[in-house]
C-alpha positions as CSV (number, residue, x, y, z in Angstrom):
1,X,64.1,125.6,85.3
2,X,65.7,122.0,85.7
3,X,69.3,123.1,87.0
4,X,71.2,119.7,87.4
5,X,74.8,120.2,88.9
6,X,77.6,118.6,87.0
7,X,79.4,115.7,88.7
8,X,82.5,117.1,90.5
9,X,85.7,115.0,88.0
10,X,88.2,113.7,90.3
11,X,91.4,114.1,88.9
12,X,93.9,111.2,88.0
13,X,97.0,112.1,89.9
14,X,100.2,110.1,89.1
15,X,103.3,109.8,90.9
16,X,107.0,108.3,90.3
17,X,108.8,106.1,92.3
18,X,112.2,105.0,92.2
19,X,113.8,102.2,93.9
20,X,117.5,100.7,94.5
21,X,117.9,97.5,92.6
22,X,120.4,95.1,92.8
23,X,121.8,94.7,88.9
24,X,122.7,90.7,88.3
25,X,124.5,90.4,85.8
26,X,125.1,86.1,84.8
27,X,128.1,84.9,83.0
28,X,128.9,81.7,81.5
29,X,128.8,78.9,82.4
30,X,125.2,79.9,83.8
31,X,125.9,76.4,86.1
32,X,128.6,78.1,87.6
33,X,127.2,81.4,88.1
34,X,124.2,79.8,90.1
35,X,126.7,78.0,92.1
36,X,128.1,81.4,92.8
37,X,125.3,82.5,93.9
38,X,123.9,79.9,96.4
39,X,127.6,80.6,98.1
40,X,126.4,83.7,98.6
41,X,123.0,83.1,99.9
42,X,124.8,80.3,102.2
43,X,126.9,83.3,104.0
44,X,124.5,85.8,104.0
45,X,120.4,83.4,104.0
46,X,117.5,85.8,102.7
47,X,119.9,88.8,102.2
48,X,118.3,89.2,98.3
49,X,114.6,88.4,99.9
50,X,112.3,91.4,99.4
51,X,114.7,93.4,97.3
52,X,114.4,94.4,93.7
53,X,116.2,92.5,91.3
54,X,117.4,93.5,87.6
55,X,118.2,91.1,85.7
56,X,121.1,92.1,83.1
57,X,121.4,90.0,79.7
58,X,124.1,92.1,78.2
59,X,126.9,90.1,78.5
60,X,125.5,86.4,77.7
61,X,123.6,85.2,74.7
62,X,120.2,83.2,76.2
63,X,117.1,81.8,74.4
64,X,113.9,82.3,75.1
65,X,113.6,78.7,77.0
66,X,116.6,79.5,78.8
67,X,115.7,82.9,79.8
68,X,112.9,81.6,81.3
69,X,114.7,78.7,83.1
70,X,117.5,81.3,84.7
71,X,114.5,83.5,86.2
72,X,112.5,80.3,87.2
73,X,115.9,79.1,89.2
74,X,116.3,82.4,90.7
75,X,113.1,82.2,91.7
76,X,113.4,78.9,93.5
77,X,116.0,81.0,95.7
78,X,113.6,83.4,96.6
79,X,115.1,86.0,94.4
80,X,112.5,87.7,92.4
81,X,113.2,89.2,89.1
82,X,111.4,92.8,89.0
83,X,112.7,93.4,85.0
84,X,115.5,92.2,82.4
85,X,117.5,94.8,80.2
86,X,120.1,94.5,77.5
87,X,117.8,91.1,75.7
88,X,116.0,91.6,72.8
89,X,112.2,91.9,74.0
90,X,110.9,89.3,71.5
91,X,113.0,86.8,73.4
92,X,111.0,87.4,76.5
93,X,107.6,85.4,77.0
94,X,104.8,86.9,77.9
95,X,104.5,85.6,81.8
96,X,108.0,87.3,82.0
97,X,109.4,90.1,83.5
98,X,108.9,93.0,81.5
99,X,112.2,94.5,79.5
100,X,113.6,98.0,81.4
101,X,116.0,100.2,79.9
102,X,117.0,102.1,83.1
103,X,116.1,105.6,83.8
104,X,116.6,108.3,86.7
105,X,113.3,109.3,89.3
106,X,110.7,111.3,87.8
107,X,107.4,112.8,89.0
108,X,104.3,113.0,86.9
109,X,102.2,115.8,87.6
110,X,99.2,117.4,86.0
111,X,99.7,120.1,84.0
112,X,97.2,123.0,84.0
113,X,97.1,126.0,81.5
114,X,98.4,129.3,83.3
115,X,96.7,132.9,82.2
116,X,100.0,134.6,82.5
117,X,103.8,133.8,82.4
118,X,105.3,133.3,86.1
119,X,109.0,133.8,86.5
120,X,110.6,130.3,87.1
121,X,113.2,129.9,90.5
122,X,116.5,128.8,89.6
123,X,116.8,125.0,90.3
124,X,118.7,124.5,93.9
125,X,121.8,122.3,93.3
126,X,121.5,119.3,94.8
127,X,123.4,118.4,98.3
128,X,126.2,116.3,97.7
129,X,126.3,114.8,101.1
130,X,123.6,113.2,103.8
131,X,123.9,114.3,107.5
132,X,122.0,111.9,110.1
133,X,122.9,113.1,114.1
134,X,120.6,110.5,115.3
135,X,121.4,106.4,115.2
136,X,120.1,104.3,112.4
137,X,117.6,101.9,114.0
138,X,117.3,98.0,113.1
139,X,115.5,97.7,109.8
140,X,115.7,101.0,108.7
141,X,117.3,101.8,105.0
142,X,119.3,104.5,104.5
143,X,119.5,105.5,100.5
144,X,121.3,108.1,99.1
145,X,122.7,107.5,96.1
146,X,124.2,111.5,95.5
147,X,127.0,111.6,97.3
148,X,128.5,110.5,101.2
149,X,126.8,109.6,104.1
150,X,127.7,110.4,107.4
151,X,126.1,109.3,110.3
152,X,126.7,110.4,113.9
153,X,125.9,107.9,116.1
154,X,125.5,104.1,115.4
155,X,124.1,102.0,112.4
156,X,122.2,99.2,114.0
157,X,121.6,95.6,113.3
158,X,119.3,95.1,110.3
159,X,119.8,98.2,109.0
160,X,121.3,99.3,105.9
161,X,123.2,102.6,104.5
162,X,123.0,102.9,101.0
163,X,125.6,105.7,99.5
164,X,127.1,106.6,95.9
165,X,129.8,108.2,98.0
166,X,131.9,107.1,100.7
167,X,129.9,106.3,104.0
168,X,131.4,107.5,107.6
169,X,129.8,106.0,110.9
170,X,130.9,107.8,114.0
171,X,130.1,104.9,116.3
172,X,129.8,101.4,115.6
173,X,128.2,99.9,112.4
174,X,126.5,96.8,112.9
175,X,124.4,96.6,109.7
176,X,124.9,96.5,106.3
177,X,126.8,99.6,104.3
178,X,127.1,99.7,100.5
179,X,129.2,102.3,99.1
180,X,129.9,103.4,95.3
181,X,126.8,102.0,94.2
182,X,126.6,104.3,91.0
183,X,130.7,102.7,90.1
184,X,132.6,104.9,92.5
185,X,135.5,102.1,92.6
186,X,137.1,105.3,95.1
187,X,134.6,105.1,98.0
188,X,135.5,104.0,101.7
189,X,133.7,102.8,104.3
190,X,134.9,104.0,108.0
191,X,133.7,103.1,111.3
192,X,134.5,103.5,115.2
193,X,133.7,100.0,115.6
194,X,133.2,97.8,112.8
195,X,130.3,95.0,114.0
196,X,128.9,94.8,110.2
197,X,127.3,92.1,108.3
198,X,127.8,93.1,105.3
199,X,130.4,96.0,103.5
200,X,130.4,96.6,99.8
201,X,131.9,98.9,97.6
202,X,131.0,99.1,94.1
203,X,129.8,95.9,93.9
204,X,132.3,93.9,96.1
205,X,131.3,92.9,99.1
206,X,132.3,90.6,102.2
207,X,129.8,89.0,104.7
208,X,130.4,89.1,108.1
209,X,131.8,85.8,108.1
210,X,135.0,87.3,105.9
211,X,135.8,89.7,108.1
212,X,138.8,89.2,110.1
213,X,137.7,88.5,113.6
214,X,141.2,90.8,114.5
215,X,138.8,93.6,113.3
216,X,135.8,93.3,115.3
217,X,134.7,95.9,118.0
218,X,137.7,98.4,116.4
219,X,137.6,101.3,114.5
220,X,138.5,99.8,110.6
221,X,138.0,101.5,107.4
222,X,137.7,99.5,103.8
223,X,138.5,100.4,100.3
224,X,138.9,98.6,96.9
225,X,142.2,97.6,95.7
226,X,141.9,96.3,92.4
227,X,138.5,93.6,92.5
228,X,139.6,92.9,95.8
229,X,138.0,94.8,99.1
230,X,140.7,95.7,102.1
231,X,139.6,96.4,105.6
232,X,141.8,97.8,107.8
233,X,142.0,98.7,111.7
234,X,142.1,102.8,111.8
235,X,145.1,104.2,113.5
Protein backbone atom coordinates (compact mmCIF):
# COMPACT_ATOMS: atom_id res chain seq x y z
CA UNK A 1 0.00 0.00 0.00
CA UNK A 2 1.58 3.45 -1.20
CA UNK A 3 0.66 5.65 2.04
CA UNK A 4 1.96 9.21 1.05
CA UNK A 5 1.69 11.76 4.02
CA UNK A 6 -0.11 15.00 3.24
CA UNK A 7 2.03 18.21 3.28
CA UNK A 8 1.59 19.78 6.78
CA UNK A 9 -0.47 23.61 5.48
CA UNK A 10 1.09 26.39 7.24
CA UNK A 11 -1.34 28.72 8.18
CA UNK A 12 -1.56 32.48 7.03
CA UNK A 13 -1.58 34.32 10.27
CA UNK A 14 -2.48 38.13 10.04
CA UNK A 15 -1.96 40.75 12.44
CA UNK A 16 -3.04 44.57 12.94
CA UNK A 17 -1.01 47.33 13.65
CA UNK A 18 -1.85 50.79 14.48
CA UNK A 19 0.28 53.71 14.56
CA UNK A 20 0.20 57.56 15.80
CA UNK A 21 0.15 59.78 12.80
CA UNK A 22 0.56 63.25 12.59
CA UNK A 23 -2.82 64.66 10.66
CA UNK A 24 -1.64 67.84 8.21
CA UNK A 25 -4.15 69.42 7.32
CA UNK A 26 -3.08 72.51 4.36
CA UNK A 27 -5.00 75.68 3.92
CA UNK A 28 -4.88 78.27 1.37
CA UNK A 29 -2.75 79.79 0.10
CA UNK A 30 -0.84 76.37 -0.09
CA UNK A 31 2.47 78.96 -0.61
CA UNK A 32 1.84 80.08 2.70
CA UNK A 33 1.09 76.98 4.46
CA UNK A 34 4.60 75.60 3.21
CA UNK A 35 6.11 78.58 4.48
CA UNK A 36 4.43 77.66 7.74
CA UNK A 37 5.85 74.74 7.74
CA UNK A 38 9.57 75.22 6.94
CA UNK A 39 9.32 77.69 10.21
CA UNK A 40 8.56 74.81 11.88
CA UNK A 41 11.14 72.56 10.66
CA UNK A 42 13.68 75.58 11.21
CA UNK A 43 12.89 75.48 15.17
CA UNK A 44 12.54 72.06 15.58
CA UNK A 45 15.17 70.16 12.08
CA UNK A 46 14.03 66.52 11.42
CA UNK A 47 11.23 66.55 14.16
CA UNK A 48 8.57 65.10 11.26
CA UNK A 49 11.62 62.55 9.96
CA UNK A 50 10.49 58.96 10.40
CA UNK A 51 7.05 59.68 11.51
CA UNK A 52 3.76 58.91 9.79
CA UNK A 53 2.16 61.51 8.06
CA UNK A 54 -1.63 61.88 6.97
CA UNK A 55 -2.28 64.03 4.71
CA UNK A 56 -5.90 65.72 5.21
CA UNK A 57 -7.71 67.22 1.88
CA UNK A 58 -10.89 68.15 3.55
CA UNK A 59 -10.65 71.57 3.88
CA UNK A 60 -9.00 72.75 0.42
CA UNK A 61 -10.02 71.97 -3.12
CA UNK A 62 -6.69 70.46 -5.07
CA UNK A 63 -6.27 68.86 -8.59
CA UNK A 64 -4.82 65.99 -9.41
CA UNK A 65 -1.50 67.87 -10.60
CA UNK A 66 -1.48 69.78 -7.60
CA UNK A 67 -2.04 66.98 -5.23
CA UNK A 68 0.78 65.54 -6.47
CA UNK A 69 2.99 68.68 -6.33
CA UNK A 70 1.95 69.32 -2.39
CA UNK A 71 3.18 65.61 -1.62
CA UNK A 72 6.23 65.95 -3.88
CA UNK A 73 7.19 69.38 -1.77
CA UNK A 74 6.66 67.65 1.39
CA UNK A 75 8.66 65.21 0.32
CA UNK A 76 11.57 67.38 -0.53
CA UNK A 77 11.38 68.20 3.36
CA UNK A 78 11.76 64.84 4.26
CA UNK A 79 8.20 64.54 5.30
CA UNK A 80 6.78 61.41 3.87
CA UNK A 81 3.09 61.09 3.18
CA UNK A 82 1.93 57.51 4.48
CA UNK A 83 -2.01 58.21 3.11
CA UNK A 84 -4.44 61.14 2.10
CA UNK A 85 -8.21 61.31 3.34
CA UNK A 86 -11.17 63.50 2.79
CA UNK A 87 -10.11 63.76 -1.54
CA UNK A 88 -12.01 62.06 -3.88
CA UNK A 89 -9.84 58.82 -4.83
CA UNK A 90 -10.01 59.39 -8.64
CA UNK A 91 -8.06 62.55 -7.95
CA UNK A 92 -5.18 60.57 -6.66
CA UNK A 93 -2.58 59.03 -9.30
CA UNK A 94 -1.57 55.89 -9.20
CA UNK A 95 2.24 56.43 -7.76
CA UNK A 96 0.37 58.17 -4.85
CA UNK A 97 -0.33 57.58 -1.51
CA UNK A 98 -3.22 55.49 -1.12
CA UNK A 99 -6.70 57.18 0.19
CA UNK A 100 -7.39 56.22 4.20
CA UNK A 101 -10.57 56.81 5.77
CA UNK A 102 -9.32 56.38 9.41
CA UNK A 103 -10.12 53.59 11.63
CA UNK A 104 -9.39 52.34 15.38
CA UNK A 105 -6.64 49.07 15.95
CA UNK A 106 -7.86 45.81 15.11
CA UNK A 107 -6.47 42.28 15.18
CA UNK A 108 -7.11 39.72 12.47
CA UNK A 109 -7.15 36.28 13.64
CA UNK A 110 -8.13 32.96 12.22
CA UNK A 111 -11.20 31.71 12.97
CA UNK A 112 -11.72 27.98 13.54
CA UNK A 113 -15.11 26.17 13.87
CA UNK A 114 -15.75 25.15 17.72
CA UNK A 115 -17.88 21.67 18.49
CA UNK A 116 -19.61 23.27 21.26
CA UNK A 117 -20.65 26.79 22.58
CA UNK A 118 -18.04 28.24 25.21
CA UNK A 119 -19.32 30.92 27.61
CA UNK A 120 -17.73 34.29 26.54
CA UNK A 121 -15.80 36.54 29.64
CA UNK A 122 -17.10 39.88 29.99
CA UNK A 123 -14.79 42.41 28.19
CA UNK A 124 -12.37 44.15 30.96
CA UNK A 125 -12.88 47.93 30.68
CA UNK A 126 -10.17 49.58 29.55
CA UNK A 127 -7.58 51.56 32.06
CA UNK A 128 -8.06 55.11 31.71
CA UNK A 129 -4.68 56.00 32.89
CA UNK A 130 -0.81 54.74 32.22
CA UNK A 131 1.48 54.33 35.29
CA UNK A 132 5.47 54.24 34.52
CA UNK A 133 7.68 54.22 38.19
CA UNK A 134 10.73 53.95 36.11
CA UNK A 135 12.41 57.04 33.91
CA UNK A 136 11.67 57.31 30.17
CA UNK A 137 15.01 56.75 28.47
CA UNK A 138 16.39 58.89 25.33
CA UNK A 139 14.51 57.63 22.21
CA UNK A 140 11.94 55.81 23.82
CA UNK A 141 8.08 56.60 22.82
CA UNK A 142 5.57 56.60 25.17
CA UNK A 143 1.87 56.21 23.38
CA UNK A 144 -1.19 56.10 25.06
CA UNK A 145 -3.78 57.57 23.54
CA UNK A 146 -6.77 56.41 26.40
CA UNK A 147 -6.35 58.57 28.95
CA UNK A 148 -3.31 60.31 31.30
CA UNK A 149 0.01 59.52 31.70
CA UNK A 150 2.00 59.71 34.68
CA UNK A 151 5.40 59.03 34.99
CA UNK A 152 7.51 58.85 38.13
CA UNK A 153 10.77 59.69 37.50
CA UNK A 154 12.25 61.68 34.52
CA UNK A 155 11.34 61.81 30.68
CA UNK A 156 14.70 61.99 29.03
CA UNK A 157 16.10 63.73 26.08
CA UNK A 158 14.78 62.18 22.76
CA UNK A 159 12.06 60.82 24.13
CA UNK A 160 8.53 61.30 23.68
CA UNK A 161 5.13 60.84 25.78
CA UNK A 162 2.30 60.57 23.78
CA UNK A 163 -1.25 60.94 25.87
CA UNK A 164 -5.00 61.61 24.96
CA UNK A 165 -5.13 62.84 28.58
CA UNK A 166 -3.21 65.19 30.54
CA UNK A 167 0.49 63.97 31.05
CA UNK A 168 2.20 64.46 34.71
CA UNK A 169 6.07 63.98 35.04
CA UNK A 170 7.33 63.74 38.63
CA UNK A 171 10.85 64.87 37.77
CA UNK A 172 12.09 66.73 34.98
CA UNK A 173 10.88 66.42 31.34
CA UNK A 174 13.49 66.94 28.89
CA UNK A 175 11.80 65.40 25.81
CA UNK A 176 8.96 65.84 23.89
CA UNK A 177 5.15 65.54 25.52
CA UNK A 178 1.94 65.77 23.42
CA UNK A 179 -1.16 65.90 25.28
CA UNK A 180 -4.99 65.82 24.01
CA UNK A 181 -4.05 64.21 20.84
CA UNK A 182 -7.63 62.68 20.34
CA UNK A 183 -9.06 66.90 20.73
CA UNK A 184 -8.88 67.12 24.48
CA UNK A 185 -8.52 71.07 24.21
CA UNK A 186 -8.72 70.41 28.46
CA UNK A 187 -5.37 68.48 28.92
CA UNK A 188 -2.28 69.83 30.90
CA UNK A 189 1.06 69.12 30.83
CA UNK A 190 2.97 69.35 34.46
CA UNK A 191 6.43 68.84 35.34
CA UNK A 192 9.10 69.24 38.38
CA UNK A 193 11.43 70.69 36.02
CA UNK A 194 10.42 71.61 32.70
CA UNK A 195 13.78 71.07 30.23
CA UNK A 196 11.38 70.00 27.12
CA UNK A 197 11.82 70.43 23.49
CA UNK A 198 8.73 70.26 22.58
CA UNK A 199 4.96 70.61 24.53
CA UNK A 200 1.76 70.30 22.65
CA UNK A 201 -1.62 70.15 23.49
CA UNK A 202 -4.25 69.26 21.01
CA UNK A 203 -2.35 70.20 18.35
CA UNK A 204 -0.55 73.46 19.59
CA UNK A 205 2.72 73.19 20.33
CA UNK A 206 5.92 75.41 21.27
CA UNK A 207 9.55 74.34 20.56
CA UNK A 208 12.05 74.67 23.02
CA UNK A 209 13.11 77.80 21.54
CA UNK A 210 9.45 79.51 22.75
CA UNK A 211 9.75 78.65 25.92
CA UNK A 212 10.51 81.34 28.33
CA UNK A 213 13.99 80.89 29.47
CA UNK A 214 12.32 82.20 33.18
CA UNK A 215 10.89 78.65 33.03
CA UNK A 216 13.69 76.36 32.66
CA UNK A 217 14.92 73.91 35.37
CA UNK A 218 11.37 74.83 37.48
CA UNK A 219 8.41 73.03 38.06
CA UNK A 220 5.74 74.68 35.16
CA UNK A 221 2.59 73.28 34.03
CA UNK A 222 0.84 74.28 30.40
CA UNK A 223 -2.64 74.46 29.22
CA UNK A 224 -4.65 75.89 26.23
CA UNK A 225 -6.22 79.12 26.48
CA UNK A 226 -8.09 79.70 23.52
CA UNK A 227 -5.51 78.62 20.27
CA UNK A 228 -2.95 79.88 22.27
CA UNK A 229 -0.71 77.42 24.74
CA UNK A 230 0.23 78.97 28.44
CA UNK A 231 3.08 77.67 30.49
CA UNK A 232 3.35 78.61 33.75
CA UNK A 233 5.95 78.12 36.78
CA UNK A 234 4.00 75.74 39.51
CA UNK A 235 3.60 77.26 42.87
Amino acid sequence: MDVRADPTRQLVRLRGRSYVAFVFSPAVPIVDWLSEIDATLARSPGYFVGKPIVLDLAAVDLSGPAIAHLVGSLNDRNIRVLGIEGVEESRLAANMPPLLTGGRACVITRSEPVKAEEPKEEPRPKPTSLLLESPVRSGQSIVFTDGDVTVLGSVGSGAEIVAGGSIHVYGTLRGRAMAGVNGNSSARIYCQKIEAELLAIDGYYQTAEEIDVSLRNRPAQAWLQGDTMKITPLN
